[in-house]
C-alpha positions in Angstrom: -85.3 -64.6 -70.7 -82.0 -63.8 -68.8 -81.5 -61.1 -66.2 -80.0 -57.9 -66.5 -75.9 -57.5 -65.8 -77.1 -55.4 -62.5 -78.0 -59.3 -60.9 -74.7 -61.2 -62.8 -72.5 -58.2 -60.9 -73.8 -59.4 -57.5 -71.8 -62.0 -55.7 -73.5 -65.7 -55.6 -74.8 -65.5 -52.1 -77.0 -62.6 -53.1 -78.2 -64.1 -56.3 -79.1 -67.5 -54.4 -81.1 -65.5 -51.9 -83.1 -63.8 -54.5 -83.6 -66.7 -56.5 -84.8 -68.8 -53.4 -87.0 -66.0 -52.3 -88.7 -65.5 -55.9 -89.2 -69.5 -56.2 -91.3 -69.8 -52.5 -93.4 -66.8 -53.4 -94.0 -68.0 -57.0 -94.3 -71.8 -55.9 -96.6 -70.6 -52.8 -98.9 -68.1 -54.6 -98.8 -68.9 -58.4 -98.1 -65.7 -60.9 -101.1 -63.3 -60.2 -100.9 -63.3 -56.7 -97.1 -63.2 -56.6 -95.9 -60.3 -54.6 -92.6 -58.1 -54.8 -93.6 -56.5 -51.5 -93.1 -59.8 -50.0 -90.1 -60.9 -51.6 -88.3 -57.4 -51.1 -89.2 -57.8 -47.4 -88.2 -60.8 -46.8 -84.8 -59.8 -48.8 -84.2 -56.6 -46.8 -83.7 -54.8 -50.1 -85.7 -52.0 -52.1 -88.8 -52.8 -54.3 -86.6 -50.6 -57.1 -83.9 -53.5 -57.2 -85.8 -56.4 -58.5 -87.0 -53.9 -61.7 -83.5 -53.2 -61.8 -82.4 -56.9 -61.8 -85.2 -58.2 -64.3 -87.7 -55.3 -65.5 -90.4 -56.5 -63.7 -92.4 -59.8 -63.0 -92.4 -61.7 -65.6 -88.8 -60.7 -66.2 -88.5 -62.1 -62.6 -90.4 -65.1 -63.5 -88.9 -65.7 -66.8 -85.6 -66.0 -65.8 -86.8 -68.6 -62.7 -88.4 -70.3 -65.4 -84.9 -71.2 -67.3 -82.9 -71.4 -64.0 -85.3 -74.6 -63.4 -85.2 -76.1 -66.7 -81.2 -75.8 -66.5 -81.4 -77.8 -63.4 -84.0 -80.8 -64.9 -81.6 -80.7 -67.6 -78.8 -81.4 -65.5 -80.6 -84.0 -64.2 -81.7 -85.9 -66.9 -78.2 -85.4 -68.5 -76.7 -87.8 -65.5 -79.5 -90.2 -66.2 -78.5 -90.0 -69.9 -75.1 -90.8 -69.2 -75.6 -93.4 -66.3 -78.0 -95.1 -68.4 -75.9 -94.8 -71.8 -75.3 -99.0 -72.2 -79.6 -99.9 -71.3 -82.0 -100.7 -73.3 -85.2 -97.9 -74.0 -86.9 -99.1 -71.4 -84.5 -99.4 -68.5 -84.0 -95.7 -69.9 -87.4 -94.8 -69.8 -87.5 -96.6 -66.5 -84.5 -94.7 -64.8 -85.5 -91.4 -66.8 -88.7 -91.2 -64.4 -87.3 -92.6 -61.2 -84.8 -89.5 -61.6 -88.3 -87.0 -62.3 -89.6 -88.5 -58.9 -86.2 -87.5 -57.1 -86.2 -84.0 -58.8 -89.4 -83.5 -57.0 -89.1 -84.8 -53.8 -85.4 -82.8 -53.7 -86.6 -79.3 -55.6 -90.4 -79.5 -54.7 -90.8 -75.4 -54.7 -89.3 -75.8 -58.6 -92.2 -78.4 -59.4 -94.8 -76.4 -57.5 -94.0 -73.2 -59.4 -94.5 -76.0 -62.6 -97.8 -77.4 -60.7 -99.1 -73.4 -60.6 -98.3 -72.3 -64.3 -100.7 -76.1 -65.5 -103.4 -75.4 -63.0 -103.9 -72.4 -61.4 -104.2 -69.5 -63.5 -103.6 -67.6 -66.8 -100.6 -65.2 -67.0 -98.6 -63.3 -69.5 -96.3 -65.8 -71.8 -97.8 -68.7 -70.0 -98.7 -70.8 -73.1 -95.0 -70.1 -74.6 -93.3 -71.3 -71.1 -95.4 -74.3 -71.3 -94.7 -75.1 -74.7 -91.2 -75.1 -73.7 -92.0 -77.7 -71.2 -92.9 -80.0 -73.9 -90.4 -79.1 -76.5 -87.3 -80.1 -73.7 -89.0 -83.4 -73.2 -89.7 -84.1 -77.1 -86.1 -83.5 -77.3 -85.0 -85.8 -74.1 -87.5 -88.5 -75.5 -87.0 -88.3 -79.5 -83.3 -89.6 -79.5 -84.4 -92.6 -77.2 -87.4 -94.0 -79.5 -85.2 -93.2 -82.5 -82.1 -95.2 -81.1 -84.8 -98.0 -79.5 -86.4 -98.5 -83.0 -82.8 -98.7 -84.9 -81.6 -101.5 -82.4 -84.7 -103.5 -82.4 -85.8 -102.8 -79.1 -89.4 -101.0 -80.1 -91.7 -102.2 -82.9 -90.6 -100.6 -86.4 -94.1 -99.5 -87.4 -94.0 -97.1 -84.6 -94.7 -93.2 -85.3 -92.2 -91.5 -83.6 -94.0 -88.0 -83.6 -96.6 -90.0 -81.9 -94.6 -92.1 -79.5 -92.7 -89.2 -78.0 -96.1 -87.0 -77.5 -97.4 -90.3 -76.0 -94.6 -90.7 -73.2 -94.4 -87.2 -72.8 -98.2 -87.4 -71.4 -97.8 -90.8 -69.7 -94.8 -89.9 -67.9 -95.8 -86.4 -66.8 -98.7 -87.5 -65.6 -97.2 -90.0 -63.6 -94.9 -87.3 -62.3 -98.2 -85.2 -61.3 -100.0 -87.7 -59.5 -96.9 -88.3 -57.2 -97.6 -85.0 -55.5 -100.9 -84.4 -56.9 -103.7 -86.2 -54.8 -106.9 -85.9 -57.5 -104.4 -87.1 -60.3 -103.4 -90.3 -58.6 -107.0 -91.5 -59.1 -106.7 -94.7 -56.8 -103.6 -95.8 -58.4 -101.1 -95.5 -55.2 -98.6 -93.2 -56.2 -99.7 -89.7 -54.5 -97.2 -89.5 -51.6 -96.2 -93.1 -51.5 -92.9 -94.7 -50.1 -89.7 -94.6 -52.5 -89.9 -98.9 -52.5 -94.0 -98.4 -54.3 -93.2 -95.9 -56.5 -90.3 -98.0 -57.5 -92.7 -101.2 -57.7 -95.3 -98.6 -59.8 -92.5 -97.4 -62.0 -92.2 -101.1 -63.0 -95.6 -101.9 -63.7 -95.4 -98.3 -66.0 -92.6 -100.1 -68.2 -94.6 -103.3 -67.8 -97.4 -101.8 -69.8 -95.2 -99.8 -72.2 -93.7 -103.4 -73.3 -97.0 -104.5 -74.4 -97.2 -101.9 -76.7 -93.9 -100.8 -77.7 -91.6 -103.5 -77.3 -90.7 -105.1 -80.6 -90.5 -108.8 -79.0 -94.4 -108.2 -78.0 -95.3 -107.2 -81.0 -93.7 -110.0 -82.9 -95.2 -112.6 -80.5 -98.7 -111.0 -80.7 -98.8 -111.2 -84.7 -97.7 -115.2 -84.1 -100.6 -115.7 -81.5 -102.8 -114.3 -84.6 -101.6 -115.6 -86.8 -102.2 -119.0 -84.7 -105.6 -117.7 -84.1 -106.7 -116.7 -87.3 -105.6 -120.5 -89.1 -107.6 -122.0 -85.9 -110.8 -119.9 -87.2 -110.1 -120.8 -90.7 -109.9 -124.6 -89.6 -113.1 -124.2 -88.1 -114.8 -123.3 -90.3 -113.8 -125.6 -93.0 
C-alpha cells in the first residue's frame, strides 16, 4: 500500500510527525481500537486529512506496515554486507543479534508486529503477515543455499524446510526477548545485552548439531562405529 501524493507533497517534518503518531497509537492499542481522533489531536490537524493522505485506516496502517519492513530491510541488508566473508552460522548468528537491536532501538515498530500476531483480527491481517514470512524466506533462502554449496550445512538438507524452520526458531527467539510468557524459563525476556549474546550462542550451538555438515559427518562415523560394535557382539 503507499500513500496518496497529498502526504509525498508535505515536507519531511510533517510526514515524520504523522508517521510517529500513527506507530504509538497502532503499537499502543493494536488495529481495532486504533483511534484517528487521538492521532489527529495529538497532530493538531483535521480528522479529514488522514482520509485524505491514506483513505482511511487500513490505508493508514498499510502504508506503516511497509514503512517498517523498509526499515528491517535496511537492517538486515548491513548485516548482509558486514557479514558477506562468514560462514552460515556466524550469519545466522549476527543476523539475530541485529533483530535484537532493531527491537530494543524501534520497539513501537515491533509492538505494532507483537499486536497484528496476538491481539486481534483485522482487515488484510493474514496477507500482512504472510508478508512477514515471505521477507524472511527470502533473507534466509540465499544463506542455506550458499551454506549447503560451500559445505558448511549437511547436503541432505530440504531447503523449503530449513528456511520455514529458522524462520520459526529465530522469531521466536526474537518474541521471547520482549515477550515474558514466550521466554518460558529460558532467560532471554528482558535480559542484559552480554546474556542475550551468551543465549544467541547456545541458539547456533544447537543449530550445529543439526545442520552443520561437519556434525553430521561425525555423527554417521560414531554409527557407524556403533553399529560394527553391535554386530561384534553379537557374533
Amino acid at each position: 500500500m503507499s500513500a496518496r501524493d497529498t502526504f509525498h507533497n508535505l515536507d519531511e517534518f510533517k510526514k515524520q510527525r504523522i508517521m510517529d503518531a500513527a506507530i504509538d497509537e497502532f503499537a499502543s492499542q493494536g488495529f481495532r481500537q486504533a483511534s484517528l481522533n487521538r492521532m489527529v489531536q495529538r497532530l493538531g490537524i483535521a480528522k479529514g486529512s488522514i482520509f485524505q493522505y491514506f483513505g482511511n485506516k487500513e490505508g493508514l496502517f498499510g502504508v506503516i506496515f511497509d514503512y517498517a519492513v523498509d526499515q528491517v530491510r535496511r537492517s538486515l541488508r548491513r548485516v548482509k554486507q558486514q557479514t558477506a566473508e562468514t560462514d552460515f552460522f556466524e550469519r545466522i548468528r549476527q543476523s539475530l543479534l541485529a533483530g535484537v537491536r532493531f527491537i530494543q532501538e524501534h520497539p513501537r515498530i515491533y509492538h505494532v508486529y507483537l499486536k497484528m500476531i496476538f491481539q486481534e483480527d483485522f482487515p488484510l491481517r493474514a496477507e500482512f503477515l504472510q508478508q512477514v514470512h515471505l521477507f524472511s524466506a527470502e533473507y534466509l533462502r540465499p544463506h542455506v543455499e550458499a551454506g549447503i554449496l560451500r559445505g558448511e550445512l549437511r547436503k541432505d538438507l530440504d531447503v523449503d524446510m530449513t528456511v520455514f524452520f529458522l524462520d520459526a526458531l529465530m522469531d521466536r527467539f526474537l518474541q521471547a526477548t520482549c515477550v515474558s510468557f514466550l521466554d518460558a524459563g529460558v532467560g532471554i525476556y528482558q535480559a542484559s545485552d552480554d546474556e542475550v549474546r551468551r543465549k544467541a550462542d547456545e541458539f547456533i550451538v544447537l543449530l550445529r548439531m543439526g545442520l552443520d555438515a561437519r556434525s553430521s559427518e561425525t555423527g554417521s562415523a560414531a554409527q557407524g562405529v556403533e553399529a560394527a560394535g553391535s554386530t561384534g557382539q553379537t557374533a
